[in-house]
C-alpha positions in Angstrom: 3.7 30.8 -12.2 4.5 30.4 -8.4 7.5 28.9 -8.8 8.9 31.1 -11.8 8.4 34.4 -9.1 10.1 32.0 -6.2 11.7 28.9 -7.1 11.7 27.9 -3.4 8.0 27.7 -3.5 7.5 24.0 -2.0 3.7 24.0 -2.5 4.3 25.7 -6.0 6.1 22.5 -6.8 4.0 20.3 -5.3 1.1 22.0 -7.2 2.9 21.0 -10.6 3.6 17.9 -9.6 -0.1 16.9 -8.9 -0.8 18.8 -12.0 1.2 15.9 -14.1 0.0 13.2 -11.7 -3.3 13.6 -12.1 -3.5 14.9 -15.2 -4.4 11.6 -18.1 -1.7 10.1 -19.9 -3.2 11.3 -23.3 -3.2 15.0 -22.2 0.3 15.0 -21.2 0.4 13.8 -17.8 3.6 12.2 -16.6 4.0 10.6 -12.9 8.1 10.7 -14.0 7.9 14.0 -14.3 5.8 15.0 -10.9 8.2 12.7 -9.3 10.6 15.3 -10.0 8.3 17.9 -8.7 7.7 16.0 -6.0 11.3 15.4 -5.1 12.1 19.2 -5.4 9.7 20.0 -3.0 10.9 17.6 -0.6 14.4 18.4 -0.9 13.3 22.1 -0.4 10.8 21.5 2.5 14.3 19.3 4.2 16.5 22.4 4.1 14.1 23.4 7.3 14.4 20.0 9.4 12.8 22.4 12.5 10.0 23.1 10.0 9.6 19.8 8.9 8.7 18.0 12.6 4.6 17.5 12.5 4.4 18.8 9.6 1.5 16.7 8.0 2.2 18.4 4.6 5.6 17.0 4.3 4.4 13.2 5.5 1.6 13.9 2.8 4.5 14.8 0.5 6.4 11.6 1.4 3.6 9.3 0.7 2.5 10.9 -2.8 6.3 10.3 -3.5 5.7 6.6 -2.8 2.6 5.9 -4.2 4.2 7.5 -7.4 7.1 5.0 -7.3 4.5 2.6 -7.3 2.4 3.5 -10.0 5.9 3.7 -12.1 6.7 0.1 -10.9 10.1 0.9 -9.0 9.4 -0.6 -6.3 13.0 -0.6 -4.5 12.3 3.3 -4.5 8.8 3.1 -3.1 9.9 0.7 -0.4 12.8 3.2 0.6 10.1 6.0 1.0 7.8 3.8 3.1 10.8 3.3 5.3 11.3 6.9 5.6 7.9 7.9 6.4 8.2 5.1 9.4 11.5 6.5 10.5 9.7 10.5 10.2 6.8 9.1 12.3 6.6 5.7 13.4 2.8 6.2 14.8 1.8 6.8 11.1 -0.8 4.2 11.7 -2.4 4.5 8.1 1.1 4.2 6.6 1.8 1.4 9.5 -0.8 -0.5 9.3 -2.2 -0.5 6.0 -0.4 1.2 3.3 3.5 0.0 3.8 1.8 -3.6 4.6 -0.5 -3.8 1.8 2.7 -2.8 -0.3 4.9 -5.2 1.1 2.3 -7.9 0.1 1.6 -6.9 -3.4 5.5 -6.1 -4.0 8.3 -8.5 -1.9 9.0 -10.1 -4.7 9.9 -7.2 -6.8 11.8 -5.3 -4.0 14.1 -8.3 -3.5 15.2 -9.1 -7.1 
Protein backbone atom coordinates (compact mmCIF):
# COMPACT_ATOMS: atom_id res chain seq x y z
CA UNK A 1 0.00 0.00 0.00
CA UNK A 2 2.91 2.49 0.80
CA UNK A 3 4.46 2.24 -2.25
CA UNK A 4 1.22 2.13 -4.54
CA UNK A 5 0.43 6.06 -2.81
CA UNK A 6 4.40 6.91 -3.39
CA UNK A 7 6.44 4.74 -5.43
CA UNK A 8 9.59 6.51 -4.00
CA UNK A 9 8.88 5.08 -0.68
CA UNK A 10 12.41 3.32 0.14
CA UNK A 11 11.22 1.80 3.40
CA UNK A 12 7.90 0.83 1.68
CA UNK A 13 10.10 -1.25 -0.59
CA UNK A 14 12.22 -2.42 1.80
CA UNK A 15 9.16 -3.52 3.84
CA UNK A 16 8.06 -5.90 0.78
CA UNK A 17 11.17 -7.08 0.28
CA UNK A 18 11.54 -8.47 3.92
CA UNK A 19 7.90 -9.48 3.50
CA UNK A 20 9.18 -12.13 0.59
CA UNK A 21 12.45 -12.77 2.54
CA UNK A 22 11.10 -13.88 5.39
CA UNK A 23 8.20 -15.15 4.47
CA UNK A 24 8.51 -19.51 3.95
CA UNK A 25 9.07 -20.81 0.67
CA UNK A 26 5.65 -22.79 0.73
CA UNK A 27 3.65 -19.53 1.36
CA UNK A 28 5.08 -17.70 -1.40
CA UNK A 29 8.23 -16.26 -0.23
CA UNK A 30 10.86 -15.48 -2.75
CA UNK A 31 14.48 -14.05 -1.85
CA UNK A 32 14.62 -13.30 -6.01
CA UNK A 33 11.98 -11.35 -5.71
CA UNK A 34 12.90 -9.17 -2.36
CA UNK A 35 16.21 -8.81 -4.10
CA UNK A 36 14.40 -6.77 -6.38
CA UNK A 37 12.75 -4.93 -3.62
CA UNK A 38 15.79 -4.61 -2.09
CA UNK A 39 17.60 -3.24 -5.10
CA UNK A 40 14.84 -0.57 -5.74
CA UNK A 41 15.15 0.77 -2.56
CA UNK A 42 18.78 1.15 -2.80
CA UNK A 43 18.81 2.62 -6.11
CA UNK A 44 16.11 5.05 -4.66
CA UNK A 45 17.89 5.77 -1.25
CA UNK A 46 21.37 6.50 -3.91
CA UNK A 47 19.56 9.30 -5.77
CA UNK A 48 20.23 11.28 -2.29
CA UNK A 49 24.20 10.46 -1.90
CA UNK A 50 24.08 13.56 0.88
CA UNK A 51 21.25 11.48 2.58
CA UNK A 52 22.95 8.40 2.28
CA UNK A 53 26.40 9.32 4.43
CA UNK A 54 25.84 7.61 8.13
CA UNK A 55 22.95 6.50 7.23
CA UNK A 56 22.86 3.02 9.17
CA UNK A 57 19.50 2.20 7.24
CA UNK A 58 21.15 2.21 3.95
CA UNK A 59 24.38 -0.02 5.29
CA UNK A 60 21.57 -2.25 6.82
CA UNK A 61 20.04 -2.22 3.31
CA UNK A 62 23.43 -3.12 1.76
CA UNK A 63 24.03 -6.07 3.85
CA UNK A 64 20.40 -7.65 3.57
CA UNK A 65 21.22 -7.33 -0.21
CA UNK A 66 24.26 -9.52 0.32
CA UNK A 67 23.17 -11.90 2.65
CA UNK A 68 20.25 -12.43 0.02
CA UNK A 69 22.84 -13.09 -2.79
CA UNK A 70 24.08 -15.55 -0.55
CA UNK A 71 21.26 -17.41 0.33
CA UNK A 72 20.45 -17.53 -3.67
CA UNK A 73 24.11 -18.91 -4.14
CA UNK A 74 25.46 -15.93 -6.49
CA UNK A 75 28.10 -15.44 -4.83
CA UNK A 76 30.11 -13.09 -7.43
CA UNK A 77 27.05 -10.66 -6.55
CA UNK A 78 27.37 -11.06 -2.80
CA UNK A 79 31.07 -10.47 -2.88
CA UNK A 80 30.56 -7.18 -4.99
CA UNK A 81 28.11 -6.01 -2.19
CA UNK A 82 30.52 -6.82 0.58
CA UNK A 83 33.03 -4.67 -1.31
CA UNK A 84 30.70 -1.96 -1.43
CA UNK A 85 29.66 -1.84 2.08
CA UNK A 86 33.79 -1.67 2.81
CA UNK A 87 34.15 1.06 0.33
CA UNK A 88 30.60 2.95 2.13
CA UNK A 89 32.33 2.43 5.51
CA UNK A 90 35.48 0.79 5.91
CA UNK A 91 35.16 0.87 9.96
CA UNK A 92 32.18 -1.50 9.50
CA UNK A 93 33.84 -3.72 11.91
CA UNK A 94 30.92 -6.43 11.99
CA UNK A 95 31.00 -6.45 8.12
CA UNK A 96 35.08 -6.22 8.45
CA UNK A 97 35.79 -8.50 10.66
CA UNK A 98 33.38 -11.15 10.69
CA UNK A 99 30.76 -11.15 8.06
CA UNK A 100 32.83 -10.35 4.60
CA UNK A 101 35.60 -12.82 6.21
CA UNK A 102 33.49 -15.51 7.20
CA UNK A 103 32.12 -15.19 3.50
CA UNK A 104 35.24 -15.21 1.88
CA UNK A 105 35.99 -18.57 3.74
CA UNK A 106 32.88 -20.37 3.07
CA UNK A 107 32.77 -18.95 -0.73
CA UNK A 108 36.48 -18.22 -2.64
CA UNK A 109 36.01 -20.92 -4.52
CA UNK A 110 32.80 -20.05 -5.90
CA UNK A 111 33.62 -16.37 -6.48
CA UNK A 112 36.69 -17.26 -8.51
CA UNK A 113 35.18 -19.82 -11.02
Amino acid sequence: MAVQQDNKNVYGYIQYGNAEYYRPVIFGGSKTKALQYYIKAETLMEQNIDGIKNDWNYLNLLVTIAKAYVEIKDYKSAFKYFEKILEVEPRFLWIKNELYPEFLKNYNKEIVN
